[in-house]
C-alpha positions in Angstrom: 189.4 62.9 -145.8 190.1 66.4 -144.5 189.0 65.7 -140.7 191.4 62.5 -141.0 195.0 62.9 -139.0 197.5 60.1 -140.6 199.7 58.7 -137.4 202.8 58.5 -139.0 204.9 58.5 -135.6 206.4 54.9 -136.9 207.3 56.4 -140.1 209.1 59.6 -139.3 211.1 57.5 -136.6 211.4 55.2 -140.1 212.7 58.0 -141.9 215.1 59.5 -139.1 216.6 56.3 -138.6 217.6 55.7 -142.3 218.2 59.7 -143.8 221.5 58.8 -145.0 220.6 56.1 -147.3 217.4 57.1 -148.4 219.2 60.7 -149.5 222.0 58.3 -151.1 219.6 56.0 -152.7 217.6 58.8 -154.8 221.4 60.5 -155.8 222.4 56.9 -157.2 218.9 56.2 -158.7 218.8 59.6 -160.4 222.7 58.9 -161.9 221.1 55.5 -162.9 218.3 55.9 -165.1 220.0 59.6 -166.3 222.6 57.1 -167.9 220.7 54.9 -168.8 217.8 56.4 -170.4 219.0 60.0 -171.6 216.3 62.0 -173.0 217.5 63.8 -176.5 216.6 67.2 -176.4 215.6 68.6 -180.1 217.9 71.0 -181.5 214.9 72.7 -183.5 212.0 74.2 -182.3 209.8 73.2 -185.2 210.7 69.5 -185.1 208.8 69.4 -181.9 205.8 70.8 -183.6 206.2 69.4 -187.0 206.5 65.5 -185.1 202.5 64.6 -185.8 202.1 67.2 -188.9 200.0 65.1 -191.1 201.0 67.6 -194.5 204.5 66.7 -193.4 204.5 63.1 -193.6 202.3 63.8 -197.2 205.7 66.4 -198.5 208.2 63.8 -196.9 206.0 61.0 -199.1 206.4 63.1 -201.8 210.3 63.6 -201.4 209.9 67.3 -201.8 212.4 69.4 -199.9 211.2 72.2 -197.2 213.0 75.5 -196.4 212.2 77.9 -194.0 211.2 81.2 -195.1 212.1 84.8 -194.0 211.5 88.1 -195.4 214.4 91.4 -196.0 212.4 94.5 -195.7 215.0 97.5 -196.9 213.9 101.2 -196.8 215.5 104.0 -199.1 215.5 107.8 -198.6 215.5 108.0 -202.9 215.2 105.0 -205.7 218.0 106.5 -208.6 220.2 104.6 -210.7 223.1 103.9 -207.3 220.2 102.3 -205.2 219.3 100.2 -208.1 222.4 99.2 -208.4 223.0 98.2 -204.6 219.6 96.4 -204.7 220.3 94.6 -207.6 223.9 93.5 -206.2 222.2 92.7 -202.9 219.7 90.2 -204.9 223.0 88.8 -206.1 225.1 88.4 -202.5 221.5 86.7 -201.0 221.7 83.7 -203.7 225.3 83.6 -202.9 224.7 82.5 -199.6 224.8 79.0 -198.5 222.0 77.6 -197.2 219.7 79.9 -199.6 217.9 78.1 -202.1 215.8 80.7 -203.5 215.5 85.1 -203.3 212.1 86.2 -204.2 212.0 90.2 -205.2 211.5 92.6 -207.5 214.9 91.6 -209.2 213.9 87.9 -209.7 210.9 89.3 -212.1 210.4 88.6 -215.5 208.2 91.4 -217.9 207.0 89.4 -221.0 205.9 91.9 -224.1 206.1 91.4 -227.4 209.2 92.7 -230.1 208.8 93.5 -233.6 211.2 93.3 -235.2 211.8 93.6 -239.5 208.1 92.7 -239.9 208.6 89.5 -237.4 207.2 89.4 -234.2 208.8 87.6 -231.1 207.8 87.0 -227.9 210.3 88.7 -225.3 211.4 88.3 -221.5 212.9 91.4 -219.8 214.4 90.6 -216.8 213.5 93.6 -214.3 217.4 93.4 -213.8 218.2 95.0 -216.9 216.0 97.7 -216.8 216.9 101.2 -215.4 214.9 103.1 -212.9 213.1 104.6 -215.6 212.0 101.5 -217.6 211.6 99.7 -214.1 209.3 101.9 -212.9 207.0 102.2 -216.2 206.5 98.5 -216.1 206.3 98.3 -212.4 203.0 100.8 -212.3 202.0 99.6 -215.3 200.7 96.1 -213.8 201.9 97.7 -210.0 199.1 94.7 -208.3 200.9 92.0 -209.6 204.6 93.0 -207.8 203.4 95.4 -204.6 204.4 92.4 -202.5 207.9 92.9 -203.8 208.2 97.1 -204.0 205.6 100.1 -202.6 204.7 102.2 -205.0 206.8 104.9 -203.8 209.8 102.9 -204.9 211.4 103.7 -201.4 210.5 100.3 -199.5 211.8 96.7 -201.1 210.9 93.0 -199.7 213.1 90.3 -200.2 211.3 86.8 -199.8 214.2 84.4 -199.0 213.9 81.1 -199.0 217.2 78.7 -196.9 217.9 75.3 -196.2 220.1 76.9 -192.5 219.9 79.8 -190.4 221.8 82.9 -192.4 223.9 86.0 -191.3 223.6 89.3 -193.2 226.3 90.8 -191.3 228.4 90.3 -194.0 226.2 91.9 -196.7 225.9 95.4 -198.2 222.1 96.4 -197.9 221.6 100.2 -198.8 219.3 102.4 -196.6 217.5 101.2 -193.3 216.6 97.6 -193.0 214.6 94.5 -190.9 215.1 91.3 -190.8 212.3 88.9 -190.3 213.1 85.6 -189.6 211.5 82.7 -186.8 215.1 81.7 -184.9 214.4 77.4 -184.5 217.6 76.4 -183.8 217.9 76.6 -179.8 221.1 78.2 -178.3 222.4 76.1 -174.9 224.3 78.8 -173.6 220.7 80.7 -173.3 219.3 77.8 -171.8 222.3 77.5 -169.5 222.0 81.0 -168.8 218.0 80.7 -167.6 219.3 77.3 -165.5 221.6 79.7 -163.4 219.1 82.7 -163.4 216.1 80.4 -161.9 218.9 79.2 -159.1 219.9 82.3 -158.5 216.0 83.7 -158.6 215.1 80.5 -156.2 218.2 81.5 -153.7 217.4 84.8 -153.1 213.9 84.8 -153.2 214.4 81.9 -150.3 217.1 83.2 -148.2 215.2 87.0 -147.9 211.7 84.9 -147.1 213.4 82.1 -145.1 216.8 83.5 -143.6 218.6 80.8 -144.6 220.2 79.1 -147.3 218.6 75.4 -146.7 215.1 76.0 -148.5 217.1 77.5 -151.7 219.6 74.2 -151.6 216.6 71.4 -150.5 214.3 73.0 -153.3 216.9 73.0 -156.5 217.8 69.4 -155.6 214.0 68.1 -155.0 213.6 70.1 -158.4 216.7 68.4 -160.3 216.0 65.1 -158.9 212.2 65.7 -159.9 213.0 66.7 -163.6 215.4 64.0 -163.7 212.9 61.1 -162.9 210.1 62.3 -164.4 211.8 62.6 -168.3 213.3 58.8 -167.5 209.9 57.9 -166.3 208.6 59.4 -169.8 211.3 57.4 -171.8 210.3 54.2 -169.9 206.2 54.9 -170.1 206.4 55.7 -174.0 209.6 55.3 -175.2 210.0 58.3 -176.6 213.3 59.8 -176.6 212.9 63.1 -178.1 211.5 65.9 -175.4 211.5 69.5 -176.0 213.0 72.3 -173.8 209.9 74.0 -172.6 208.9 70.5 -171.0 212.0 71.1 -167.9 209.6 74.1 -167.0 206.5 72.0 -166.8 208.2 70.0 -164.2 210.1 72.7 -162.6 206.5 74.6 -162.0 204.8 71.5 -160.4 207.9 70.3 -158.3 208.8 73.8 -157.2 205.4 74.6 -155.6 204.4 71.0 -154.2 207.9 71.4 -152.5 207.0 74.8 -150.8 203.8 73.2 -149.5 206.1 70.2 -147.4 208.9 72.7 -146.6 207.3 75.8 -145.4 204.7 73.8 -143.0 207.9 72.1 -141.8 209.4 75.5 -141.1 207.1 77.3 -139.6 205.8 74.2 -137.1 209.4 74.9 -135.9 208.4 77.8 -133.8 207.0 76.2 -130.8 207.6 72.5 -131.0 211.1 70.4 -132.0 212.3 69.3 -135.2 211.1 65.8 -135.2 207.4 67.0 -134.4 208.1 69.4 -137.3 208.5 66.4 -139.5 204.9 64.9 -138.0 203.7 68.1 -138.4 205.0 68.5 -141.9 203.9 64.8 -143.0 200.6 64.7 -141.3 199.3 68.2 -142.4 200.8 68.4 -145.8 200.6 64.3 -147.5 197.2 64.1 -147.5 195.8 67.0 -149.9 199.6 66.5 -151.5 197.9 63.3 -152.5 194.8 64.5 -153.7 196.4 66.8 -155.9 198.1 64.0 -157.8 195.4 62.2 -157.8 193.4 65.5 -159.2 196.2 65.9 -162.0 196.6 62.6 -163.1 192.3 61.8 -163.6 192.2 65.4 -165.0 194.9 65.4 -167.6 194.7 61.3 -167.7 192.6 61.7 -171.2 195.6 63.8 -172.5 197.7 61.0 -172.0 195.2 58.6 -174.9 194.9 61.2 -177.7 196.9 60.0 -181.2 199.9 63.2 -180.6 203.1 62.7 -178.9 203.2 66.6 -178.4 200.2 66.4 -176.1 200.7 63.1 -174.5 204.3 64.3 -173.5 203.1 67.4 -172.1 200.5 65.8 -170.1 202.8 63.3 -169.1 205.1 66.2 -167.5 202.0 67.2 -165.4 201.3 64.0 -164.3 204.8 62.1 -163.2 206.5 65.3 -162.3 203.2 65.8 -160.0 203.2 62.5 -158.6 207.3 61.5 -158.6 207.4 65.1 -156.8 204.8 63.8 -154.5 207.4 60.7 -153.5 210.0 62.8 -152.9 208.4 65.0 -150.6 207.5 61.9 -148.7 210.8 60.4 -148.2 213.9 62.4 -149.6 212.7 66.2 -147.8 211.9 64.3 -144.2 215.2 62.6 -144.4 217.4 66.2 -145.7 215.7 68.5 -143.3 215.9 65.8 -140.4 219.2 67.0 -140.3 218.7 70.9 -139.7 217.4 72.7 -137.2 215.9 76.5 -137.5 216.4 79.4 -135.5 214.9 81.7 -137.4 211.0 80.7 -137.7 209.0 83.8 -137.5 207.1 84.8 -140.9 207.2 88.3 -140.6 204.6 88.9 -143.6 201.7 86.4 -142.5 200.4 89.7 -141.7 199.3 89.9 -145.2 197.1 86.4 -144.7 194.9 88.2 -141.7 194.3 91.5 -143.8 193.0 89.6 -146.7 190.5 87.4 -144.2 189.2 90.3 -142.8 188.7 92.1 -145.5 187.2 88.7 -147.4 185.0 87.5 -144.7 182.7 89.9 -145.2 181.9 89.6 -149.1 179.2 91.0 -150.9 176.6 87.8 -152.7 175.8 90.8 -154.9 178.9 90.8 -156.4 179.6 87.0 -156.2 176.7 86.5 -158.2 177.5 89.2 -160.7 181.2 88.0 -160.8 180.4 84.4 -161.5 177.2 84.9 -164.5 180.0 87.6 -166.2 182.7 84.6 -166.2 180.2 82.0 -167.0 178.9 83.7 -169.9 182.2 84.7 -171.4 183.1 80.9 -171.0 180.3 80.3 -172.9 181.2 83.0 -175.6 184.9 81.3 -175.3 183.3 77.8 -176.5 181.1 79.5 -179.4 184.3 81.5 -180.5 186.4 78.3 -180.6 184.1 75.7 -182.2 182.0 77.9 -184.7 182.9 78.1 -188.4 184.6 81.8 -187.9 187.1 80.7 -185.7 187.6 84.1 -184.5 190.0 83.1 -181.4 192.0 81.9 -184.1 192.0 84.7 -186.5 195.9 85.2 -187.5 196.2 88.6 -189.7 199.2 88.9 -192.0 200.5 91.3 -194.5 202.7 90.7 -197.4 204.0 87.1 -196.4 204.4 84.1 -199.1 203.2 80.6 -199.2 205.0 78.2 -202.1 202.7 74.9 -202.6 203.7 72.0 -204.9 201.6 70.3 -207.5 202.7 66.6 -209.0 202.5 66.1 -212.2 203.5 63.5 -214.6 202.9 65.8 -217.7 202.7 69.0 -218.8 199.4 69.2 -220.7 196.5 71.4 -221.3 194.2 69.5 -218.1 197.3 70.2 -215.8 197.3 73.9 -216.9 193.7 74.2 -217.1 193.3 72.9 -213.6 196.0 74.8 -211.9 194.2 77.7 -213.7 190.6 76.7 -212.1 192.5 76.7 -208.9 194.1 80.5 -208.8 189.9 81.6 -210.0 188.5 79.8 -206.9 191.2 80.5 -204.8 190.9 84.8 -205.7 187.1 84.3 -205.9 187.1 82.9 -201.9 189.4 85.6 -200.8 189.3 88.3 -203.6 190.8 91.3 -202.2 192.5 90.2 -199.3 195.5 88.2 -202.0 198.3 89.6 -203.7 199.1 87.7 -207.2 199.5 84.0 -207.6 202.7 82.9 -209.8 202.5 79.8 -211.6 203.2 77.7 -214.9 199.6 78.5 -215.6 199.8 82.1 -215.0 203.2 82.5 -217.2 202.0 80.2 -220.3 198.7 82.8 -219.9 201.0 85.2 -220.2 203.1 84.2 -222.7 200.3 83.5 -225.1 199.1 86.7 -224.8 201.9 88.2 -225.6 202.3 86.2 -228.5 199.9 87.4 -231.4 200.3 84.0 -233.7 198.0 82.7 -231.5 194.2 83.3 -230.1 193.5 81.5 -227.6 195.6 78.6 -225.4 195.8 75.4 -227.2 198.2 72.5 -227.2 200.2 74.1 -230.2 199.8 77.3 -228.2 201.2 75.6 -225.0 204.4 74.0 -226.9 205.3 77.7 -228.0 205.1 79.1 -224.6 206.9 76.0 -223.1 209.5 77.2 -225.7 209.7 80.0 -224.9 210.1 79.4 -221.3 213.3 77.1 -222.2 214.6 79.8 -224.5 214.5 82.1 -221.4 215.6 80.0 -218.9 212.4 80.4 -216.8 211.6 76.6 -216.9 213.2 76.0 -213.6 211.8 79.2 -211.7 208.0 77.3 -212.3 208.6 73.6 -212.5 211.0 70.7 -211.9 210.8 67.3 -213.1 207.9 66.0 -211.0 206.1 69.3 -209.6 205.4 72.3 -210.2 205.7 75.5 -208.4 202.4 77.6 -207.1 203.8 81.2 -205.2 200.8 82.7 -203.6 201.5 86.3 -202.0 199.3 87.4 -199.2 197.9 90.8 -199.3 196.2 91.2 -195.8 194.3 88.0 -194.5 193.2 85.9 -192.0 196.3 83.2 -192.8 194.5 80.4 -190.5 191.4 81.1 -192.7 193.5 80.4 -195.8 195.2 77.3 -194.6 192.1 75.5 -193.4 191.0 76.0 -197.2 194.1 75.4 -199.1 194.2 72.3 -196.7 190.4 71.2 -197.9 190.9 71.6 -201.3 189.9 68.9 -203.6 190.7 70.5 -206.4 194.3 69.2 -207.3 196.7 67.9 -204.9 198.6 70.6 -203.0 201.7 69.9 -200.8 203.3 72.4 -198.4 207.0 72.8 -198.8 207.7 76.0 -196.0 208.4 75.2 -192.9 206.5 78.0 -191.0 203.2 77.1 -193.2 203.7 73.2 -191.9 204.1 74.6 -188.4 201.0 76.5 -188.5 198.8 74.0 -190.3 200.3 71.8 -187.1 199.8 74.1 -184.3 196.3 74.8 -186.0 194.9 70.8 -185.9 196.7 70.6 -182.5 195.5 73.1 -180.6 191.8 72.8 -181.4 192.3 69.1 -179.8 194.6 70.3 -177.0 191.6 73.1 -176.5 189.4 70.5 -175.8 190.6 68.4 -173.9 191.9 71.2 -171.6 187.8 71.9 -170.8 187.5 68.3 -171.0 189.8 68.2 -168.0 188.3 71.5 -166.1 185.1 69.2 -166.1 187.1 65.9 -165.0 188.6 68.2 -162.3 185.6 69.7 -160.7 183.6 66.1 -160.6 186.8 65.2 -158.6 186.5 67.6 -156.0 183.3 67.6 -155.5 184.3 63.8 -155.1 187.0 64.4 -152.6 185.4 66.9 -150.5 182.0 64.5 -150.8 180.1 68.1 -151.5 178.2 69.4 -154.7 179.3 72.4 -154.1 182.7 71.8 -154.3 182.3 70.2 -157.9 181.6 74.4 -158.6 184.2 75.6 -156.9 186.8 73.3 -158.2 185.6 73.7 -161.8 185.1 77.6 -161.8 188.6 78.2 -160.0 190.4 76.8 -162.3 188.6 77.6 -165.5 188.8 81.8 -164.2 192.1 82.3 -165.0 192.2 81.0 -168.7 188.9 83.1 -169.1 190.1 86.0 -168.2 193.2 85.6 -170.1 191.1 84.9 -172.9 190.0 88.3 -172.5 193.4 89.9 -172.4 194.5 88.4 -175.8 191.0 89.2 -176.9 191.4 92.9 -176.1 195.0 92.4 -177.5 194.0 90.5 -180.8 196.5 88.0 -180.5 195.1 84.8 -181.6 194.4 81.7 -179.5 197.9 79.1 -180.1 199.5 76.1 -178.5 201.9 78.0 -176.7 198.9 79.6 -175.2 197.0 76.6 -174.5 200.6 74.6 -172.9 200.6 77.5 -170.8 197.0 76.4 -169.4 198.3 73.2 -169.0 201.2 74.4 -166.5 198.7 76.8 -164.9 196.1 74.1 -164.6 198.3 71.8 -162.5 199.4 74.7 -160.2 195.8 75.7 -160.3 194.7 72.1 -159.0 197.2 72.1 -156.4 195.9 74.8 -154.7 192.4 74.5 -154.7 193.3 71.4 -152.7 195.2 72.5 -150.5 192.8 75.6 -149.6 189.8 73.8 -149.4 191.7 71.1 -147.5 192.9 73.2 -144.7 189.5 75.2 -144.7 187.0 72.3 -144.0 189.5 70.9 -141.6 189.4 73.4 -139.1 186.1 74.4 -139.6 185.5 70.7 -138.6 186.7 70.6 -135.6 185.0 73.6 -134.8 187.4 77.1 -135.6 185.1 80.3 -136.6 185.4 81.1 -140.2 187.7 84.2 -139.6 190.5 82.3 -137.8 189.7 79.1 -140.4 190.5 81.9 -143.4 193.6 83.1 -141.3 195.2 79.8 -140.7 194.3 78.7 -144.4 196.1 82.2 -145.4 199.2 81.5 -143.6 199.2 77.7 -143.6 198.4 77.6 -147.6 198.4 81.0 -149.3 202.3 82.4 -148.3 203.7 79.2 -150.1 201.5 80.1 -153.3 202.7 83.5 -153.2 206.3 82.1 -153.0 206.2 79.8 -155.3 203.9 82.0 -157.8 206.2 85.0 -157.4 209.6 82.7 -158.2 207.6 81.3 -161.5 206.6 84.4 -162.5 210.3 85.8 -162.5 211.9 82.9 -164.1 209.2 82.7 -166.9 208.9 86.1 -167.7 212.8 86.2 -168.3 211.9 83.5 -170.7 210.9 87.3 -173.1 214.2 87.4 -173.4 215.2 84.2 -175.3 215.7 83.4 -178.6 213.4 80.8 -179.5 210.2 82.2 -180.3 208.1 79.3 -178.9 209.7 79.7 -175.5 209.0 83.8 -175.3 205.3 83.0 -175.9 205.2 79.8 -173.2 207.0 82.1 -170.9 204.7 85.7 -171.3 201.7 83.0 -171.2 202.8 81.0 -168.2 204.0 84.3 -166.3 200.1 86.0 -167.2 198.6 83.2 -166.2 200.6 82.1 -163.3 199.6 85.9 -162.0 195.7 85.9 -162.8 196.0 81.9 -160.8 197.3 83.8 -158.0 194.8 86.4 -157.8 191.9 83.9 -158.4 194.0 82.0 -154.7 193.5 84.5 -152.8 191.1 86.6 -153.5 188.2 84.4 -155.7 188.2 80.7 -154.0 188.4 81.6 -150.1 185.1 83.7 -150.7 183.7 80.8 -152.5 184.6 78.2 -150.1 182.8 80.7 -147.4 180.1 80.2 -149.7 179.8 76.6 -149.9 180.3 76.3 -146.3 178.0 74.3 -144.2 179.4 74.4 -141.1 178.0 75.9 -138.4 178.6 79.7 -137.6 180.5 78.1 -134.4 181.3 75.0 -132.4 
């Protein structure tokens, strides 16, 4: 307990006496298992995601191929007969490509109408690439709802819908007028992850040697940190045997390690001032180990049920927490004693603790009023933030989208009047649920319709009826554009819509069977299912980490404070993306997870250090100043050096990583506001103690 001091005289003389090997031990233990057990770091983004997609495994079954999809949008000053030209040649260089399978646009459109010819009348396919601007744009207004996904109806913006098997480059390409290029980047680059290796070293030096004057905090830190990362991914490997991590894990461990670290160090350095460096270690050890231990112990029952749900995405992350938490724990134990044992400070003062007594002055004296108001506000948005999440409309997870494509699949082992009749039934319900907010939906059903109609030998769609229109789909060569030899093709365009709505129906549809073939579609269905459970068992853990402290701290009260420190943050970043309308994700929700185990750590450590001295007697103002400069200048440290290095994360490539990083950095931010200046006034509030001893 808190008003417990470990004598650990026998083991810092231990740990003296045997430095050398103990620092040599976790260099060759590290070199070990990194040989032995090397973790394979997934070269695409959406692997990760995709490893536990459920439609996945149903395409894969299926042996249909995916593609990921991304969209050319070109503007034009003035449509004439040289634009069409370049536009039409630029349809041409895209399929030329390799690595594109398909190009979706105005220029892969077919017109069907109906030629008379001599008496005789034939059915007729005009492809929009042999029309002039003239003729194109008489057809084009004519039925303009079924291609605005493709052309505006000023004729001065085009979208290109293209569809590869590989990352392309358009350098090379002549695209007329202005243009964007819309595309999710998977693939991840290791010269940018190289790049944000050496920019949090470089962050982590500086940042050290301005606060600490010296260049051994900056040096012990990066190792604990490598040697941390190192064991905990080996650890992983051992634990699950999974191989495969992704790159946003490093910075789980990085986060935990880096600020666990600053705890040990800077209790080590500042105990320097009046005493030796072997009582810094005692001081170090006995002040710093035992809430250190709480706070694995807090990480690993909070996040523990993480570790039992059926998805290798969130058991891996959870797992980061956890080992990284408690391996970090180890080495701050054993490896920092036995590398700072060998240093000796001269420089000790900590010129801006000034900033620790200005904010217990100023906190001492709180306001109930407010308290009270402060808490009901965040305890009814937390309830609002459970209605949002769990009720049918799913507004937290409401993903608008505007002219985007989804291809689906349908099986088929012949081409008969049920199969068109069904896929049929299915483009009615499916414009019926969303009416407006759809574009067209392409299909063999919708081109035999049309094809019939055009064809006036026939009345109405029977199986004479669909033999013609299969012929003269062959005679076109549109055969392939709607079916292969064991599925056909559905292309549904998105007007404006909710595309999370969509999914979760196209996903329950009973209807026919429906298979995803786009990669960004799997990876949303994915993300969807994933972070609805991920969302759960966050609050699942808020609740297993409040009952803890309470547990620790043997106080009701506490079981409060733990449980509302940590859950203010991610409510009040709810409101941010609220206010922002950006829908809830897992990026979002991995970001919690980081932010949770920094969160954790700190509560513990305040409210350790706080019912200490105000045990053995100090007045709460000098218990709030000591617990500022004893506990709150390594949170700012280590909250200011996270913040840097994950907002740089913006700046990457991989779209995953840009959210994890803005996330993290927001939330890292909002958990250090809630440090200092949310939980000291609440620990003042639970506070028994007498006035003063």
């Amino acid at each position: 307990m808190y008003y417990h001091t470990p004598n650990i005289n026998r083991y810092v003389d231990q740990v003296v006496k045997y430095r050398k090997p103990i620092i040599v031990f976790y260099f060759l233990l590290a070199a070990l298992l990194a040989f032995l057990y090397q973790p394979k770091f997934l070269s695409s983004d959406e692997l990760f995601w995709l490893k536990d997609s459920k439609e996945l495994k149903k395409t894969n079954a299926q042996q249909f191929d995916t593609y990921d999809l991304s969209k050319l949008i070109i503007h034009i000053n003035h449509f004439d007969e040289n634009s069409l030209e370049k536009l039409k040649n630029l349809h041409k260089q895209l399929l030329a490509l390799q690595g594109v399978t398909k190009v979706s646009s105005l220029f892969s459109n077919d017109f069907i109408e109906t030629k008379k010819d001599d008496g005789s009348e034939m059915v007729v396919v005009v492809n929009s690439t042999d029309l002039d601007t003239l003729h194109l744009k008489k057809m084009v207004k004519e039925v303009h709802n079924d291609y605005c996904n493709v052309v505006d109806e000023d004729f001065q913006t085009f979208y290109f819908f293209i569809r590869t098997q590989k990352a392309i480059d358009l350098s090379s390409l002549d695209i007329p007028g202005e243009y964007e290029y819309i595309a999710v980047t998977h693939e991840i680059n290791w010269q940018v992850m190289f790049l944000y290796a050496f920019i949090f070293m470089l962050v982590t030096l500086i940042v050290f040697r301005l606060l600490f004057r010296n260049y051994l905090a900056a040096i012990g830190g990066m190792i604990l940190v490598a040697l941390s990362t190192i064991l905990t991914f080996t650890t992983i490997i051992m634990v699950t045997n999974i191989y495969t991590i992704h790159v946003t894990m490093p910075f789980i461990t990085i986060s935990i390690a880096l600020v666990d670290f600053l705890y040990f160090y800077y209790r080590w350095h500042v105990s320097q001032y009046k005493t030796n460096k072997v009582n810094a270690l005692r001081k170090m050890l006995n002040r710093s180990m035992v809430p250190a231990m709480w706070t694995s112990v807090l990480t690993a029952l909070g996040l523990g049920s993480l570790v039992f749900i059926d998805s290798d995405i969130i058991r891996l992350l959870s797992l980061s927490v956890i080992i990284s938490s408690i391996i970090g724990y180890l080495l701050n134990l054993t490896f920092l004693p036995a590398y700072v044992s060998h240093f000796e400070l001269k420089h000790t003062h900590v010129p801006y603790a000034k900033l620790g007594y200005l904010l217990a002055s100023n906190e001492l004296h709180y306001s109930k009023k407010y308290l009270y108001s402060f808490l009901t506000v965040t305890y009814l948005l937390l309830i609002s933030g459970g209605y949002l999440i769990y009720s049918k409309s799913n507004n937290l997870f409401k993903l608008p989208v505007k002219n985007e494509q989804i291809e689906l699949k349908v099986p088929y082992r012949e081409i008969d009047l049920n199969l068109i009749h069904s896929v049929e039934k299915f483009s009615n319900d499916l414009q019926e649920r969303f009416e407006d907010e759809l574009g067209d939906i392409n299909s063999l059903a919708t081109a035999i319709e049309n094809l019939n109609n055009a064809n006036t030998q026939t009345d109405e769609l029977d199986e004479e009826a669909l033999l013609q229109a299969l012929f003269y789909m062959d005679l076109y060569n549109l055969s392939d554009k709607y079916f292969d030899e064991s599925a056909i093709n559905i292309e549904i365009n998105l007007f404006d819509i909710n595309k999370l709505e969509l999914l979760e129906w196209l996903v329950n549809y009973k209807g026919i069977e429906l298979y995803f073939i786009d990669n960004k579609t799997l990876l949303g269905i994915s993300k969807y299912s994933q972070t609805l459970l991920l969302a759960t068992s966050l609050f699942s853990a808020l609740v297993i980490i409040g009952l803890i402290t309470g547990w620790i701290f043997r106080s009701i009260g506490m079981v409060f404070v733990g449980f509302t420190i940590n859950v203010i943050p991610i409510l009040w970043f709810g409101i941010i993306i609220s206010l922002l309308s950006i829908p809830l994700s897992l990026e979002m929700l991995i970001a919690m997870t980081i932010s949770l185990g920094l969160a954790s750590d700190a509560t513990i450590h305040f409210a350790f250090k706080y019912f200490r001295l105000r045990y053995f007697g100090r007045s709460q103002k000098h218990t709030l100043e000591k617990v500022f400069f004893y506990a709150g200048i390594p949170v700012i440290i280590g909250s200011a050096v996270l913040i840097l290095v994950f907002a740089s994360l913006y700046f990457s490539q991989i779209h995953s990583l840009q959210l994890i990083g803005t996330y993290s950095a927001i939330l890292i931010l909002l958990s250090l506001l809630t440090d200092l200046f949310v939980l000291p006034v609440m620990l003042l509030f639970v506070d028994k103690f007498q006035t003063e001893r």
